[in-house]
C-alpha positions as CSV (number, residue, x, y, z in Angstrom):
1,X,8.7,3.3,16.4
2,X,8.9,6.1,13.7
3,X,5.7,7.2,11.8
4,X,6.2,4.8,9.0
5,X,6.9,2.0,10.8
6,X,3.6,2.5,12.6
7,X,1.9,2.9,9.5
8,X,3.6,-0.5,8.0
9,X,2.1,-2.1,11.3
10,X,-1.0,-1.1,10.5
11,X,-0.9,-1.9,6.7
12,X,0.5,-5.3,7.3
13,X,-2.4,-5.8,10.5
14,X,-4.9,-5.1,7.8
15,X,-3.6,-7.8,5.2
16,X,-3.1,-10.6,8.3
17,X,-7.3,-9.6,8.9
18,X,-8.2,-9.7,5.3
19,X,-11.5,-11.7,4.2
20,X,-13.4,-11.6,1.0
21,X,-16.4,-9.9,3.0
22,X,-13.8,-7.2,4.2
23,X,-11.9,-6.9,0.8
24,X,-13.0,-3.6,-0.5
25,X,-13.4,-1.7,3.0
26,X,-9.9,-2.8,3.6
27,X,-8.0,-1.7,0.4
28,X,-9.9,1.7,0.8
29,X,-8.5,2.0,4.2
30,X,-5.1,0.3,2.8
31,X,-5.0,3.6,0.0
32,X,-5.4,6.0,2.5
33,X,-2.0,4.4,4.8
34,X,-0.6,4.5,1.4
35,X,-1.5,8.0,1.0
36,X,-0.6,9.2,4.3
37,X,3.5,7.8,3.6
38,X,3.8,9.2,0.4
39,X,2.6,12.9,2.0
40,X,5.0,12.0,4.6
41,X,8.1,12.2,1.7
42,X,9.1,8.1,1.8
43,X,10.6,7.4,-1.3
44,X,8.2,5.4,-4.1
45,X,11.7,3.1,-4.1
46,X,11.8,2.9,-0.1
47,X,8.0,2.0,0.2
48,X,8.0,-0.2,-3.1
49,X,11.2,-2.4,-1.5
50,X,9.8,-2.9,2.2
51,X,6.0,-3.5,0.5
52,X,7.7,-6.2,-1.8
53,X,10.0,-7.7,1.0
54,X,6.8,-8.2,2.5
55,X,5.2,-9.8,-0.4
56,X,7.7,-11.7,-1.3
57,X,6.9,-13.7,2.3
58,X,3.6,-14.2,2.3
59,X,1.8,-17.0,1.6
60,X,-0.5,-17.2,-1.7
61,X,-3.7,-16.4,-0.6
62,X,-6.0,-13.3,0.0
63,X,-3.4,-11.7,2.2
64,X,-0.8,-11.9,-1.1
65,X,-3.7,-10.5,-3.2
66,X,-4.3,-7.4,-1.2
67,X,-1.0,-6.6,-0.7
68,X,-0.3,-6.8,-4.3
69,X,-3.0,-4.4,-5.0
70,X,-0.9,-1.6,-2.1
71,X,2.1,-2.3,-4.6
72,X,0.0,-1.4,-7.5
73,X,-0.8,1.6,-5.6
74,X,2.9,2.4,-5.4
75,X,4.2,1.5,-8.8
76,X,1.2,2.9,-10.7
77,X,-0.1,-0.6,-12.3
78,X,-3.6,0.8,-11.3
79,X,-6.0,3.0,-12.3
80,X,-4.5,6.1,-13.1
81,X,-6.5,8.0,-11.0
82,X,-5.5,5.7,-7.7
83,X,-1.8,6.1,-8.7
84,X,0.1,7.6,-5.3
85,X,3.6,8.3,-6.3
86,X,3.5,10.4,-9.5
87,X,7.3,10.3,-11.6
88,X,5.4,13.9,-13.0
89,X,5.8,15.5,-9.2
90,X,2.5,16.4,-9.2
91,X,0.1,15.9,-6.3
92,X,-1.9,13.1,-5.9
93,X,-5.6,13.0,-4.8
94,X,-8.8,12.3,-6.3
């Protein structure tokens, strides 16, 4: 298993453990996985596709929600600040 795939793993472990109490830890953690990808050079298009495949499976629920928040991340439907993969170039990181 490659670096990203691991790093999938671990994104999608977090969103099958997801609670309401666990939310906001989770996401935090969830940005930094994001984070980690994009400094690895994976596409915004490869991440976006796989993250929406994944999506596009679950179940509505809290699990859906949170994941939808890690596409946010991606696409840049966030707050600018927690936008990942910039179409400027620049470097991200607050």
């Amino acid at each position: 298993m490659d670096d990203f795939e691991h790093l999938f793993t671990e994104l999608k472990q977090l969103s099958n453990d997801i609670t309401e109490a666990n939310y906001y830890d989770y996401g935090k953690q969830g940005y930094d996985i994001l984070v980690r990808i994009h400094d690895m050079g994976i596409s915004k298009e490869d991440t976006y596709n796989l993250f929406l495949q994944y999506y596009d499976g679950l179940q509505d629920g809290l699990s859906k929600e949170w994941i939808g928040d890690m596409l946010d991340y991606i696409s840049g439907w966030c707050n600018p600040k927690k936008h990942i993969w910039r179409d400027d170039g620049s470097k991200l990181h607050n």
